[in-house]
CHARMM-style PDB file with segment names, atoms N, HN, CA, C and O in Angstrom:
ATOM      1  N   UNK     1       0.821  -1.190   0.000  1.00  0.00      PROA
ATOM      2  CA  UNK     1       0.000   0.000   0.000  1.00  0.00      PROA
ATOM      3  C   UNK     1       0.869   1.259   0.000  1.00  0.00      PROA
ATOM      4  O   UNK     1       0.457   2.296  -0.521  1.00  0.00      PROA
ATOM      5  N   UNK     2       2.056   1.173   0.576  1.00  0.00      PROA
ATOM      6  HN  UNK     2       2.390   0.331   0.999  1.00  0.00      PROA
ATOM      7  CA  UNK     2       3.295   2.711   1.001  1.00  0.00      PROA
ATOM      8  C   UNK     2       3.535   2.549  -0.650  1.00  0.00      PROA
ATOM      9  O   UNK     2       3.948   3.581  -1.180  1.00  0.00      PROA
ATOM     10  N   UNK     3       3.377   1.634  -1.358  1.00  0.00      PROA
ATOM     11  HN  UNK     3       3.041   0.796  -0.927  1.00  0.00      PROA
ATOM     12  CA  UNK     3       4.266   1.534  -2.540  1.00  0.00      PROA
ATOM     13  C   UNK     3       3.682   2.459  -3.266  1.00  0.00      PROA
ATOM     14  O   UNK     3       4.430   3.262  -3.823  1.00  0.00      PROA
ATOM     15  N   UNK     4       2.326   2.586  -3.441  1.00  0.00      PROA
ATOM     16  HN  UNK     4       1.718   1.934  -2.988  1.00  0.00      PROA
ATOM     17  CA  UNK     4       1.467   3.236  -4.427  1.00  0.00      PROA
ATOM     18  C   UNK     4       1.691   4.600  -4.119  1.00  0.00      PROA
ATOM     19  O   UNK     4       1.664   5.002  -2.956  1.00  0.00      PROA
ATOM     20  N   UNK     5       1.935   5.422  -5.200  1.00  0.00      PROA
ATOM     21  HN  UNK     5       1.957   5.096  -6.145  1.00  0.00      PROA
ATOM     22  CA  UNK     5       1.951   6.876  -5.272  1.00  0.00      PROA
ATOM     23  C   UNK     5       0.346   7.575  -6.033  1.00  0.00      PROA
ATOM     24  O   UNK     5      -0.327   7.112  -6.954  1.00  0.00      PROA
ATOM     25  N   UNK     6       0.203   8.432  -5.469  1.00  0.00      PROA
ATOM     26  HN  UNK     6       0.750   8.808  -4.720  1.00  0.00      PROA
ATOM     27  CA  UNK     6      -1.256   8.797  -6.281  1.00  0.00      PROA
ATOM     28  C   UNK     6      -0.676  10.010  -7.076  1.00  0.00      PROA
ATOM     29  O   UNK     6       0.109  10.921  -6.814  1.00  0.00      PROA
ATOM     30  N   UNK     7      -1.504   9.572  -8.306  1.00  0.00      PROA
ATOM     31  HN  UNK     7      -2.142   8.832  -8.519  1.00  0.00      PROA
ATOM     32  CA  UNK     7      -1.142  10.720  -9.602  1.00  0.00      PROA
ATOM     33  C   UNK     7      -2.356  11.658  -9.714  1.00  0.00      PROA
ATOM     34  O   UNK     7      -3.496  11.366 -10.077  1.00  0.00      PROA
ATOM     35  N   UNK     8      -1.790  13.040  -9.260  1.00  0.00      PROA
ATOM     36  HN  UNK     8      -0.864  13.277  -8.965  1.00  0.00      PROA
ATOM     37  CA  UNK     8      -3.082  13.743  -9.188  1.00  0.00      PROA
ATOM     38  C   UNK     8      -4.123  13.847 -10.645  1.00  0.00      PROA
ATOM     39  O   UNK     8      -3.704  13.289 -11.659  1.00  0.00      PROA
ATOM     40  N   UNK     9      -4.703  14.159 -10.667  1.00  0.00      PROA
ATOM     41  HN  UNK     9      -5.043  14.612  -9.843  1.00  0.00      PROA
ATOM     42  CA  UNK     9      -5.935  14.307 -12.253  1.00  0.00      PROA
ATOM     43  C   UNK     9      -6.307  12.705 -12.770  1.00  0.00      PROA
ATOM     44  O   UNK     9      -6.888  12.552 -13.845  1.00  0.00      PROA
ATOM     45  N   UNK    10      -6.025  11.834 -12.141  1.00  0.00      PROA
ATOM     46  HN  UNK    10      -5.553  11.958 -11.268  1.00  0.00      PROA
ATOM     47  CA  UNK    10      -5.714  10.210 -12.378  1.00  0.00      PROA
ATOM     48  C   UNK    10      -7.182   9.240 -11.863  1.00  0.00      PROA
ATOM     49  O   UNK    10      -7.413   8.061 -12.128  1.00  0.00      PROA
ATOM     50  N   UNK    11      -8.051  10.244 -11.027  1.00  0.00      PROA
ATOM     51  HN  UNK    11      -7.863  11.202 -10.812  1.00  0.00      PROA
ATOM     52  CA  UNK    11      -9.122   9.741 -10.633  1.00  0.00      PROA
ATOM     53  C   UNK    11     -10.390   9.747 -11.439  1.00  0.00      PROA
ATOM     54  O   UNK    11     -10.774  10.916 -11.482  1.00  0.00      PROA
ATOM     55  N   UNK    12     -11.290   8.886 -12.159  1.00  0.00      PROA
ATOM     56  HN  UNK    12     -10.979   7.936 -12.124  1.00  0.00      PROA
ATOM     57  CA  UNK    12     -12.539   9.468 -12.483  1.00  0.00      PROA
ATOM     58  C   UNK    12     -13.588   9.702 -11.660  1.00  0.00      PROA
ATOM     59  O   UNK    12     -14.010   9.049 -10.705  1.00  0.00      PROA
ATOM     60  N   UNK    13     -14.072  11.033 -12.300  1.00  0.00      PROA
ATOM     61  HN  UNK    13     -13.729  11.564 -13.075  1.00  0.00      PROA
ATOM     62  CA  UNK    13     -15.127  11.874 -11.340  1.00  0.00      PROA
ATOM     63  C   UNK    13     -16.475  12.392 -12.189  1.00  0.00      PROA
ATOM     64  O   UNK    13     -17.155  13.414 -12.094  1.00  0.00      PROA
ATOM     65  N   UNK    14     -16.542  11.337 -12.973  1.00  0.00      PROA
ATOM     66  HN  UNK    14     -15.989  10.507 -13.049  1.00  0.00      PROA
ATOM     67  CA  UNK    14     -17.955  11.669 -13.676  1.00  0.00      PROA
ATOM     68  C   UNK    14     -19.078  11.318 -12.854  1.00  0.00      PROA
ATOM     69  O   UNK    14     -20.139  11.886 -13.113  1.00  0.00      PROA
ATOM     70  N   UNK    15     -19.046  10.479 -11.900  1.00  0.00      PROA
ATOM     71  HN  UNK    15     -18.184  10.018 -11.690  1.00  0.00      PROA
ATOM     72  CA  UNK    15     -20.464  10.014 -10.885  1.00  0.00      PROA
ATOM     73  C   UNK    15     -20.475  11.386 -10.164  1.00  0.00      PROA
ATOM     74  O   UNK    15     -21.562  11.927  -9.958  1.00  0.00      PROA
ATOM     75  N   UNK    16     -19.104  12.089  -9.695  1.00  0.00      PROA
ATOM     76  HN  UNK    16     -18.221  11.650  -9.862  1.00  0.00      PROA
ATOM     77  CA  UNK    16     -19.417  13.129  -8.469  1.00  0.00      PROA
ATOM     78  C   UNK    16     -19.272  14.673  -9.310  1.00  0.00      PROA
ATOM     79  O   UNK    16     -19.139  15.808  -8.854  1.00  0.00      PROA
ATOM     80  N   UNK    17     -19.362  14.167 -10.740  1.00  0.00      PROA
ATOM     81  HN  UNK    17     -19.470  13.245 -11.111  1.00  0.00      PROA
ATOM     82  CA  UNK    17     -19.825  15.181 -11.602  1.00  0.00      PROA
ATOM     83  C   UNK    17     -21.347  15.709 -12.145  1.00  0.00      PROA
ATOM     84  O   UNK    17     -21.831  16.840 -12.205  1.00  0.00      PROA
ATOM     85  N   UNK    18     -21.883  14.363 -12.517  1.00  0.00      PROA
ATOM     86  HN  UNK    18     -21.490  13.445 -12.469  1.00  0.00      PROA
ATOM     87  CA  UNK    18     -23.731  14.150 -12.545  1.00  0.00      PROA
ATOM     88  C   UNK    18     -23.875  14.357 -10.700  1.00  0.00      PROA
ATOM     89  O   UNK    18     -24.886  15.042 -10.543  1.00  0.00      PROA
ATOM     90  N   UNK    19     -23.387  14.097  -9.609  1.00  0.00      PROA
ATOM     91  HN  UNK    19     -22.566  13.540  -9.737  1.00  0.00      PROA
ATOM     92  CA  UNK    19     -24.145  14.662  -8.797  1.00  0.00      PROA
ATOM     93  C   UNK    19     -24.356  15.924  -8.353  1.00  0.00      PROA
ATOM     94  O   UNK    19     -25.377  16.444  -7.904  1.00  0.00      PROA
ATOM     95  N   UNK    20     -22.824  16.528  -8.608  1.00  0.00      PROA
ATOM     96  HN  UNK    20     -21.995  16.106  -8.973  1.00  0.00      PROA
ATOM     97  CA  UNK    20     -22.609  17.706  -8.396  1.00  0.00      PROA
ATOM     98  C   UNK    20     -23.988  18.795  -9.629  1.00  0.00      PROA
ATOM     99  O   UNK    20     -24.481  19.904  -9.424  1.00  0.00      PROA
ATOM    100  N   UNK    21     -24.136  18.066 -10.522  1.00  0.00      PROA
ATOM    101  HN  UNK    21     -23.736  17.165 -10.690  1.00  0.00      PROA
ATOM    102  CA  UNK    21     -24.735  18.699 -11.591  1.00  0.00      PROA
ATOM    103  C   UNK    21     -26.071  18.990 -11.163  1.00  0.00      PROA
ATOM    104  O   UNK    21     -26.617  20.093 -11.168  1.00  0.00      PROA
ATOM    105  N   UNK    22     -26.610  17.739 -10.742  1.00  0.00      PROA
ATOM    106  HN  UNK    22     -26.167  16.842 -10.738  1.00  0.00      PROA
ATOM    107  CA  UNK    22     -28.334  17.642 -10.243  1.00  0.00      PROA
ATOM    108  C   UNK    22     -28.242  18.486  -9.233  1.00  0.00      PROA
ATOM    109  O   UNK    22     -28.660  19.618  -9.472  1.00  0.00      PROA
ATOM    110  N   UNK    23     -27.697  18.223  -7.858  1.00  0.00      PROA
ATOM    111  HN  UNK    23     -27.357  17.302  -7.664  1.00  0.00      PROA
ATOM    112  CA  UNK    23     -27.482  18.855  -6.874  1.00  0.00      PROA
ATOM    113  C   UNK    23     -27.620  20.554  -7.114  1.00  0.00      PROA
ATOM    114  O   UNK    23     -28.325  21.173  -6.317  1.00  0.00      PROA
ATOM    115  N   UNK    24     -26.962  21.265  -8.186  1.00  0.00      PROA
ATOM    116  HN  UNK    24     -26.389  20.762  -8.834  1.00  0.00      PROA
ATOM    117  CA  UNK    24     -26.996  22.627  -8.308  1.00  0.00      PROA
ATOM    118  C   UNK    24     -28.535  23.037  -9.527  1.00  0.00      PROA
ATOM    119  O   UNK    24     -29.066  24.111  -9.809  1.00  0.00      PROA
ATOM    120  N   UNK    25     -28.740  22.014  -9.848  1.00  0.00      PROA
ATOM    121  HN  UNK    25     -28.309  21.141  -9.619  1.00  0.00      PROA
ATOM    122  CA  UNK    25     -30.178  22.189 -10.797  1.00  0.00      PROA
ATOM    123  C   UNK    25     -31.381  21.823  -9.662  1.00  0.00      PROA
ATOM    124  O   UNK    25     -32.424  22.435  -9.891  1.00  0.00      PROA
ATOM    125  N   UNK    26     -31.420  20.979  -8.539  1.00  0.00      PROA
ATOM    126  HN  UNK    26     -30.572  20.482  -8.352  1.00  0.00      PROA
ATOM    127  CA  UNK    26     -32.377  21.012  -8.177  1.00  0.00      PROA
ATOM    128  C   UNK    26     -32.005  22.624  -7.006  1.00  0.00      PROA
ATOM    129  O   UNK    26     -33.088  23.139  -6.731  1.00  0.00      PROA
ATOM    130  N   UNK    27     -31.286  23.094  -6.614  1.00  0.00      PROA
ATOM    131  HN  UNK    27     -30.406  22.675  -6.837  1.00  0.00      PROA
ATOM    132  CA  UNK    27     -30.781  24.122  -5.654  1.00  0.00      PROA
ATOM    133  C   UNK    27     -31.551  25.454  -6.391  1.00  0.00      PROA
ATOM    134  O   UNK    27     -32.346  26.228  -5.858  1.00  0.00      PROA
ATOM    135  N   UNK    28     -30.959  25.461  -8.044  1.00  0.00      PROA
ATOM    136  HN  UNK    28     -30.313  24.832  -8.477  1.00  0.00      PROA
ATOM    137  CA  UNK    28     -31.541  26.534  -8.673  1.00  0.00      PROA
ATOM    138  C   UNK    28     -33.095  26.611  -8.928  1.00  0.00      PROA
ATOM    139  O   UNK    28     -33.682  27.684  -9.062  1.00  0.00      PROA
ATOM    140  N   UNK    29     -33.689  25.416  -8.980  1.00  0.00      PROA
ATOM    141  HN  UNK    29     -33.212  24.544  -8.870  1.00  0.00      PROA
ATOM    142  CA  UNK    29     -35.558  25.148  -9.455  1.00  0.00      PROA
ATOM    143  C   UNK    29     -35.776  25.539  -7.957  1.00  0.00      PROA
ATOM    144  O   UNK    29     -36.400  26.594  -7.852  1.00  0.00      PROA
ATOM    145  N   UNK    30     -35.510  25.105  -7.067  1.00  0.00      PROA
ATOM    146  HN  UNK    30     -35.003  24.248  -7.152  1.00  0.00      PROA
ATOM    147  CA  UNK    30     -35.866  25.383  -5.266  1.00  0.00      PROA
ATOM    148  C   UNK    30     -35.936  26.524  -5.058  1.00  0.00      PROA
ATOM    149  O   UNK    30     -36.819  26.877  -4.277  1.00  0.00      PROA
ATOM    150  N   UNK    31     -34.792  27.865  -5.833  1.00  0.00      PROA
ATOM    151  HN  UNK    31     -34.075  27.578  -6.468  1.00  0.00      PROA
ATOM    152  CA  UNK    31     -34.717  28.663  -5.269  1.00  0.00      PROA
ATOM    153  C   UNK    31     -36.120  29.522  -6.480  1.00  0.00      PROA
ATOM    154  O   UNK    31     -36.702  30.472  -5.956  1.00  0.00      PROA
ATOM    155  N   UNK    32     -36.364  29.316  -7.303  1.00  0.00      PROA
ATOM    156  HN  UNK    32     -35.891  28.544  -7.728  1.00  0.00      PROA
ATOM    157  CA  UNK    32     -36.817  30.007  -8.336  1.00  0.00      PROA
ATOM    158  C   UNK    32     -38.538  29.547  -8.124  1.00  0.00      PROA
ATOM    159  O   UNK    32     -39.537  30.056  -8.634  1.00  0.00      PROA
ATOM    160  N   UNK    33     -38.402  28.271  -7.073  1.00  0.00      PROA
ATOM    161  HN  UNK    33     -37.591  27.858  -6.659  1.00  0.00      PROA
ATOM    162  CA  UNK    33     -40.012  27.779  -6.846  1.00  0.00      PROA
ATOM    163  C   UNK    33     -40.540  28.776  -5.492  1.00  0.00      PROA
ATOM    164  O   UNK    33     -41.646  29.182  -5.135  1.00  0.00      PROA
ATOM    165  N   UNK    34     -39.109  28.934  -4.944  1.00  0.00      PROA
ATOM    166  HN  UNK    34     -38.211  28.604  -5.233  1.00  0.00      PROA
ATOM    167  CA  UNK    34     -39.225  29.601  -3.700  1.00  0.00      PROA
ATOM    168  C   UNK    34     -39.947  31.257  -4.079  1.00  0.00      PROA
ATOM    169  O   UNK    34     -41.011  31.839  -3.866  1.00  0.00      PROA
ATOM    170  N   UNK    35     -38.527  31.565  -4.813  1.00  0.00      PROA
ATOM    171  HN  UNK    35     -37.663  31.092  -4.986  1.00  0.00      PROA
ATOM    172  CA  UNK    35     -38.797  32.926  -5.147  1.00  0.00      PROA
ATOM    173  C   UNK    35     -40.575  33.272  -5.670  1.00  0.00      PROA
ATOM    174  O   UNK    35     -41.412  33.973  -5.102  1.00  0.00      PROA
ATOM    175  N   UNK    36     -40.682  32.493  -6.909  1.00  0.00      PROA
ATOM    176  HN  UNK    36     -40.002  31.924  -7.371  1.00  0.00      PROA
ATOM    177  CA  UNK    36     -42.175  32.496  -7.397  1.00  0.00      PROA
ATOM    178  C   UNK    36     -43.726  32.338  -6.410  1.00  0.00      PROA
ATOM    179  O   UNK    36     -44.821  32.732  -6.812  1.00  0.00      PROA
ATOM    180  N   UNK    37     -43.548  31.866  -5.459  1.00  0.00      PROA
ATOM    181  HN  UNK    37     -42.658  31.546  -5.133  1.00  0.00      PROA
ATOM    182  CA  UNK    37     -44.542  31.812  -4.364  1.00  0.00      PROA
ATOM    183  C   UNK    37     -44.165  33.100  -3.786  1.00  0.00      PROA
ATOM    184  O   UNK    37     -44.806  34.122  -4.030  1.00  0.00      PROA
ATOM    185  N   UNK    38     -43.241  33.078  -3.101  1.00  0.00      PROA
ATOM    186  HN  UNK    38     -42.720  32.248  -2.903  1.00  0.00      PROA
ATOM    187  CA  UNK    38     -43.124  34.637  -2.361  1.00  0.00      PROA
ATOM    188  C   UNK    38     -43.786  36.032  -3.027  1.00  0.00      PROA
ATOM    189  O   UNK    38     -44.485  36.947  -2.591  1.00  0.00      PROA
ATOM    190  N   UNK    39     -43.029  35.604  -4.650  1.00  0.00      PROA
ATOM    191  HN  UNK    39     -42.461  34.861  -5.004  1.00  0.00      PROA
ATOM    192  CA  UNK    39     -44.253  36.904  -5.287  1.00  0.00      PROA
ATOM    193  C   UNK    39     -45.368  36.591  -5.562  1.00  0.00      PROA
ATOM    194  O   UNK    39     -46.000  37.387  -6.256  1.00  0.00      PROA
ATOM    195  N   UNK    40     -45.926  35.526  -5.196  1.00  0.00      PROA
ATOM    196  HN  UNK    40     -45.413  34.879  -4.632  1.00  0.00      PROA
ATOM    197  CA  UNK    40     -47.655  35.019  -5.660  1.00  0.00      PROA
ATOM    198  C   UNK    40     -48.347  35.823  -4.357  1.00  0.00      PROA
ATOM    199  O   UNK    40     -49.263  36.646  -4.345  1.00  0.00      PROA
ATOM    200  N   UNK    41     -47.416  35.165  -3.087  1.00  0.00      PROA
ATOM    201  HN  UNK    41     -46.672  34.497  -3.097  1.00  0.00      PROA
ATOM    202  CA  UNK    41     -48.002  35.501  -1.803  1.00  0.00      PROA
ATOM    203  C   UNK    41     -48.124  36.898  -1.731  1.00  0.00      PROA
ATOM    204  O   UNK    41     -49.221  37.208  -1.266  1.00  0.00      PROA
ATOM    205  N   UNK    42     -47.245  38.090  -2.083  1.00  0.00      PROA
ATOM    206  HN  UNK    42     -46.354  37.839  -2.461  1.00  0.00      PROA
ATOM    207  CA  UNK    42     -47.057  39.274  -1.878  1.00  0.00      PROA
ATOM    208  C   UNK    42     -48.109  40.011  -2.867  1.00  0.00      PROA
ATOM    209  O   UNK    42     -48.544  41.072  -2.419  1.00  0.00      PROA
ATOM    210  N   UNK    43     -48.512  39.680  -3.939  1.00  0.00      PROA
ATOM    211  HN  UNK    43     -48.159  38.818  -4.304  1.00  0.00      PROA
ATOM    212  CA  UNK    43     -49.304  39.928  -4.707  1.00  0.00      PROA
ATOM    213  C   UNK    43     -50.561  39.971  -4.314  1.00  0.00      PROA
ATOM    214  O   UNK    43     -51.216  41.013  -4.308  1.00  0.00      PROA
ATOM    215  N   UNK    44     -51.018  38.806  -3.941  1.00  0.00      PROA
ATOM    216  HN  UNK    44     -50.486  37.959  -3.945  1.00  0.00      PROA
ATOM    217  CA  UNK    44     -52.548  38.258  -3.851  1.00  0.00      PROA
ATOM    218  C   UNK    44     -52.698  38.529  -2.097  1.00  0.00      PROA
ATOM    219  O   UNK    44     -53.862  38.427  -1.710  1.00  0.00      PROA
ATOM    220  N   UNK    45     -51.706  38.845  -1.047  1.00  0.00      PROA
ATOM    221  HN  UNK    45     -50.760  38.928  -1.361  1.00  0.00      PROA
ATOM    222  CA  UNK    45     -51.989  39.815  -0.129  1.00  0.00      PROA
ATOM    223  C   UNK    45     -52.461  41.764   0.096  1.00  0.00      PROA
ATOM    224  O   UNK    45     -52.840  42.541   0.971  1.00  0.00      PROA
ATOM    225  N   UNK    46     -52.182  41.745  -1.031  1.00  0.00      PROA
ATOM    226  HN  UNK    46     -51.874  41.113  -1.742  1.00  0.00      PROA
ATOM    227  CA  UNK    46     -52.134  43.277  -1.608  1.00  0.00      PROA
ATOM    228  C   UNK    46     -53.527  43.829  -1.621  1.00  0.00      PROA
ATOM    229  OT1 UNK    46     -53.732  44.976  -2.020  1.00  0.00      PROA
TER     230      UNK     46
END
């Protein structure tokens, strides 16, 4: 195991690439579902 040297850029990271991906697409729809009620609510309180 001491023998092995790790070569940096040498890892694949396409799984923690599609998660990273969804992860910031569902963050952005959340914030834009969020935002859109807040102005429904502010509206139709008026």
């Amino acid at each position: 195991m001491a023998d092995q040297e790790h070569e940096h850029g040498s890892m694949n990271i396409k799984t923690q690439e599609k998660t990273f991906e969804g992860f910031i697409r569902m963050v952005t729809w959340g914030a834009g579902i969020s935002i859109a009620i807040l102005i429904f609510l502010a509206l139709s309180n008026s």
